[in-house]
N, C-alpha and C positions, 0 to 999 in steps of 0.2 A: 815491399808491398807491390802490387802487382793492380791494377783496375784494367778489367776488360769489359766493354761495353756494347750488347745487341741490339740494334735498333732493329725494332720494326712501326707500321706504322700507329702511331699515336702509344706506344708502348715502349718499353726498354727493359734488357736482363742488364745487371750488372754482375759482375763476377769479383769476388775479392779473392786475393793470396796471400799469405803472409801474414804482418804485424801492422795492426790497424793503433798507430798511436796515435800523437798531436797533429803533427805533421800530416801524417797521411790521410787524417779525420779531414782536414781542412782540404786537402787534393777532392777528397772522396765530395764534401760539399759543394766544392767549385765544378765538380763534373754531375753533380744534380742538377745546380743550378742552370748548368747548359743545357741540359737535358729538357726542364721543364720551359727552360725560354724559346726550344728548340720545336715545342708545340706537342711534348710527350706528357703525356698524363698518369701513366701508369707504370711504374718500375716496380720490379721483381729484386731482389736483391740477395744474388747467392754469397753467403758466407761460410759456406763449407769447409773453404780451405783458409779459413783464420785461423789464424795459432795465437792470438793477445789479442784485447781489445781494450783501448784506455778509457778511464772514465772522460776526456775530453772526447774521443772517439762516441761515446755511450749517447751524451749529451746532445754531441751533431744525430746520431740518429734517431734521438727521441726527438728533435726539431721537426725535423723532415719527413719523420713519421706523420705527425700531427696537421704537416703541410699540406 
């Protein structure tokens, strides 16, 4: 899995690659949480290039959605 991240101001692209499992759902929540502590309001999130997404993966982005 791959996270690549654009800031700009008060906004963020995120970029995913790869296989978004357990593991990587939790990497993926701990780089929003930066993001949003970081004074970014509004993130984009490209999942273009996911190949798997696990239902714990599903769960963190239905959270973070709602955030």
């Amino acid at each position: 899995m791959k996270i690549d991240v654009t800031r700009e101001t008060g906004s963020a692209r995120v970029q995913l690659e790869g296989r978004l499992d357990r593991e990587w759902a939790e990497h993926l929540s701990h780089t929003l949480e930066d993001l949003v502590h970081g004074g970014v309001r509004s993130v984009t999130l490209d999942c273009s290039g996911v190949t798997y997404v696990s239902s714990a993966a599903t769960r963190v982005l239905t959270r973070w959605r709602e955030e």
